[in-house]
MARSELUM-986047 format. One record per residue (C-alpha): residue number from 1; x, y negated, z negated. Coordinates in nm, 2 decimals, always signed. Layout:
MARSELUM-986047
<atom><i>NUM</i><X>X</X><Y>Y</Y><Z>Z</Z></atom>
...
This chain:
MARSELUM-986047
<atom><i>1</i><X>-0.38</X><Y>+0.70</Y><Z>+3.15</Z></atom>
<atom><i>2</i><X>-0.39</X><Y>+0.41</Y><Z>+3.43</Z></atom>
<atom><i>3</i><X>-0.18</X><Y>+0.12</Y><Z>+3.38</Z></atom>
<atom><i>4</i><X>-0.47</X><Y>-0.06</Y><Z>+3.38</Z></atom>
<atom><i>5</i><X>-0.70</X><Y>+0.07</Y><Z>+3.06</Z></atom>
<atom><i>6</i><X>-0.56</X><Y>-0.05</Y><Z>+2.75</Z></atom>
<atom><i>7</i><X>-0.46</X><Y>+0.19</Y><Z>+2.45</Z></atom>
<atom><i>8</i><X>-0.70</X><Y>+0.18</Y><Z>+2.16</Z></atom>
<atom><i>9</i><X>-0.59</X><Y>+0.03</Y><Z>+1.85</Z></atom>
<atom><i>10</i><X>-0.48</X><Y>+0.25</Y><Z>+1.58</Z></atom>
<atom><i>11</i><X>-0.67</X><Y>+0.27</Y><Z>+1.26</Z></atom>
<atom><i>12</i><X>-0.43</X><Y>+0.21</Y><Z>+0.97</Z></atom>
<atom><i>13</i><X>-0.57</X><Y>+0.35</Y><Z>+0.68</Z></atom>
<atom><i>14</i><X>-0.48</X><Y>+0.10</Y><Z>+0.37</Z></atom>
<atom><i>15</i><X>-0.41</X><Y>+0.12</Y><Z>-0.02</Z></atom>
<atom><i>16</i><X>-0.50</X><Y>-0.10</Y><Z>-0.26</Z></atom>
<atom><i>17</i><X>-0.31</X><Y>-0.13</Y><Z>-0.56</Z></atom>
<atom><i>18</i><X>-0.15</X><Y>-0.36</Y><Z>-0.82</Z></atom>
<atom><i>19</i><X>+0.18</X><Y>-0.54</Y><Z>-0.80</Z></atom>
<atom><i>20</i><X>+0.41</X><Y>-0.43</Y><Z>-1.13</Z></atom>
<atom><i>21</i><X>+0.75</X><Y>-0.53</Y><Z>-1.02</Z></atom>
<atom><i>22</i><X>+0.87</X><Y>-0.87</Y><Z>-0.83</Z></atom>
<atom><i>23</i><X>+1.20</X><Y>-0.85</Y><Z>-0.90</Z></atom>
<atom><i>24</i><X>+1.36</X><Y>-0.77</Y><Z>-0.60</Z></atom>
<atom><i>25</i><X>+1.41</X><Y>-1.05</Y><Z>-0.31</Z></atom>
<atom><i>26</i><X>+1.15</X><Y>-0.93</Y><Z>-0.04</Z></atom>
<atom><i>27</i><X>+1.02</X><Y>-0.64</Y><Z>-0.21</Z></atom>
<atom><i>28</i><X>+0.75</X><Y>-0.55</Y><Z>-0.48</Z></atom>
<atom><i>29</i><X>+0.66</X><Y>-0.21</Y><Z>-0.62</Z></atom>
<atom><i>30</i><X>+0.27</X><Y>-0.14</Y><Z>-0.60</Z></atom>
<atom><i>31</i><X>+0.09</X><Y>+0.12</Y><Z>-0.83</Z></atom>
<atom><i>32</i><X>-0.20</X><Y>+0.32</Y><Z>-0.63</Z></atom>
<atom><i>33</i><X>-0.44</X><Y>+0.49</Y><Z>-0.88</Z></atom>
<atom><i>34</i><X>-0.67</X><Y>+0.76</Y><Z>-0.73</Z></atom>
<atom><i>35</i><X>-0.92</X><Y>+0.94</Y><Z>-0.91</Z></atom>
<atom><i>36</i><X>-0.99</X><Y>+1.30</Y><Z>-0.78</Z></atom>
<atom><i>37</i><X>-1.22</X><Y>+1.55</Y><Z>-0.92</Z></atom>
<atom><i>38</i><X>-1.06</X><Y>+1.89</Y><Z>-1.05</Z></atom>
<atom><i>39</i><X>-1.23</X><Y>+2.21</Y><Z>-0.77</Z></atom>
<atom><i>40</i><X>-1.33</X><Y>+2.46</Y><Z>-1.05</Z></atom>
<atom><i>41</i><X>-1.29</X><Y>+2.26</Y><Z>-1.44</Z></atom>
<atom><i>42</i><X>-1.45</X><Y>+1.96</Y><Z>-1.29</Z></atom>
<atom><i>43</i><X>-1.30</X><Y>+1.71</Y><Z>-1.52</Z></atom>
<atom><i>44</i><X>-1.22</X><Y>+1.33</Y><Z>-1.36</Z></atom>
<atom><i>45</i><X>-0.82</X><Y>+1.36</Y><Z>-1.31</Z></atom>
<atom><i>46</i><X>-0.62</X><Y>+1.00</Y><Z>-1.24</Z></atom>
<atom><i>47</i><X>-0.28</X><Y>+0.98</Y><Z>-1.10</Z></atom>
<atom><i>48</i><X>-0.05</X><Y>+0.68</Y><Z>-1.00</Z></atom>
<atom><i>49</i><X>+0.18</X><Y>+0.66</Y><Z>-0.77</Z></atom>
<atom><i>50</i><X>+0.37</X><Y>+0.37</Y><Z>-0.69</Z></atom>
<atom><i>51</i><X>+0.49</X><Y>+0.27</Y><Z>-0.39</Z></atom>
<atom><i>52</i><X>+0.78</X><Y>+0.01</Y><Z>-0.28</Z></atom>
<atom><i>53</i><X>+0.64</X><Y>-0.25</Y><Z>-0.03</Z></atom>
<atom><i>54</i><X>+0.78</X><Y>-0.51</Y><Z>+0.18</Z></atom>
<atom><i>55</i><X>+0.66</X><Y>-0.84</Y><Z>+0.03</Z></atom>
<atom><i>56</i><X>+0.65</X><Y>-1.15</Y><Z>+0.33</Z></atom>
<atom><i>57</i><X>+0.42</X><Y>-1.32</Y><Z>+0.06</Z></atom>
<atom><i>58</i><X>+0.64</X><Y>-1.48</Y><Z>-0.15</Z></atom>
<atom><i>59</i><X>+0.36</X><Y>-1.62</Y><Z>-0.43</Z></atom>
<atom><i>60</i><X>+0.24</X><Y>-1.26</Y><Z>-0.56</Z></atom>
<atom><i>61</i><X>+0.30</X><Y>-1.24</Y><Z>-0.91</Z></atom>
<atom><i>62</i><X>+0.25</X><Y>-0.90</Y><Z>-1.18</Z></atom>
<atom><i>63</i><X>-0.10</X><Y>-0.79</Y><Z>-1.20</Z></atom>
<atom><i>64</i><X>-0.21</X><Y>-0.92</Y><Z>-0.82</Z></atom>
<atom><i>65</i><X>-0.41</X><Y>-0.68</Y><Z>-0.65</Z></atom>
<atom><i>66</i><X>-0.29</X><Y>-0.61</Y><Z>-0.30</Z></atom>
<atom><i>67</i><X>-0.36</X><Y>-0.43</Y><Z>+0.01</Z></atom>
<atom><i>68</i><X>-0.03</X><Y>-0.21</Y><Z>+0.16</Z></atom>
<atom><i>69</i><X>-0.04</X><Y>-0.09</Y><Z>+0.54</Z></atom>
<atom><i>70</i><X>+0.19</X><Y>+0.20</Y><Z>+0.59</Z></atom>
<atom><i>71</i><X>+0.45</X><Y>+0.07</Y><Z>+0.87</Z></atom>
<atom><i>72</i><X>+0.80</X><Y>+0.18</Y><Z>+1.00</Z></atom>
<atom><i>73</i><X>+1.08</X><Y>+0.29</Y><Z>+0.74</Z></atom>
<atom><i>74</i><X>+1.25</X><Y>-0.04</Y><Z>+0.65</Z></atom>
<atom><i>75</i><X>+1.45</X><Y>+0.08</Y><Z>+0.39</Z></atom>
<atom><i>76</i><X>+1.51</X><Y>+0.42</Y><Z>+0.20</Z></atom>
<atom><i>77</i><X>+1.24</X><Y>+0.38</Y><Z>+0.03</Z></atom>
<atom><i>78</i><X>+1.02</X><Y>+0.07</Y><Z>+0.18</Z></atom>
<atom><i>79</i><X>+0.76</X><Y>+0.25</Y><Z>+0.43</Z></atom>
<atom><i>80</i><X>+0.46</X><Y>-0.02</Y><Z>+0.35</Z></atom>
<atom><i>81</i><X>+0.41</X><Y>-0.37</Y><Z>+0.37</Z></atom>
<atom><i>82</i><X>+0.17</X><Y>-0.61</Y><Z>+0.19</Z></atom>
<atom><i>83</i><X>-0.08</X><Y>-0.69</Y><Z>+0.41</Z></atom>
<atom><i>84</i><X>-0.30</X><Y>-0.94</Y><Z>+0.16</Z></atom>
<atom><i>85</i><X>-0.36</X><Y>-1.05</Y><Z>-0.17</Z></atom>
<atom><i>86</i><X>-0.71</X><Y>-0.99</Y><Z>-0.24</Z></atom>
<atom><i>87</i><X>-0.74</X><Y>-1.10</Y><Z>-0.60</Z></atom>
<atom><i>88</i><X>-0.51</X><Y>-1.25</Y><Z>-0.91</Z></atom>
């Protein structure tokens, strides 16, 4: 690449989840559902998984649905970050 052309952006692929813990100063745990189909019996399955995030929005209460961006590691177990509140 020339010094001159730019790099492309990188395409972060999001989750959107709800917020079910606050307690902690800048962080808040987020529960991802996802719904996948079983290959052979068919049937709907639903798992959660919850993820801690790093929360810079300081008004997000229990319940908020939010977007997470997957970024550096911050912590040991903080490798997202909040990047909006989309609904209460």
């Amino acid at each position: 690449m020339k010094n001159n052309q730019k790099k492309e952006g990188i395409i972060q692929k999001g989750l959107t989840g709800s917020v079910v813990s606050v307690r902690q100063k800048q962080t808040a745990i987020v529960e991802v559902m996802s719904i996948k189909r079983h290959p052979i019996y068919k049937k709907t399955v639903r798992r959660t998984r919850r993820y801690a995030a790093h929360n810079l929005l300081n008004d997000l209460k229990v319940g908020d649905k939010v977007l997470i961006l997957p970024v550096r590691p911050m912590s040991r177990t903080k490798y997202y970050r909040i990047a909006e509140k989309i609904t209460k």
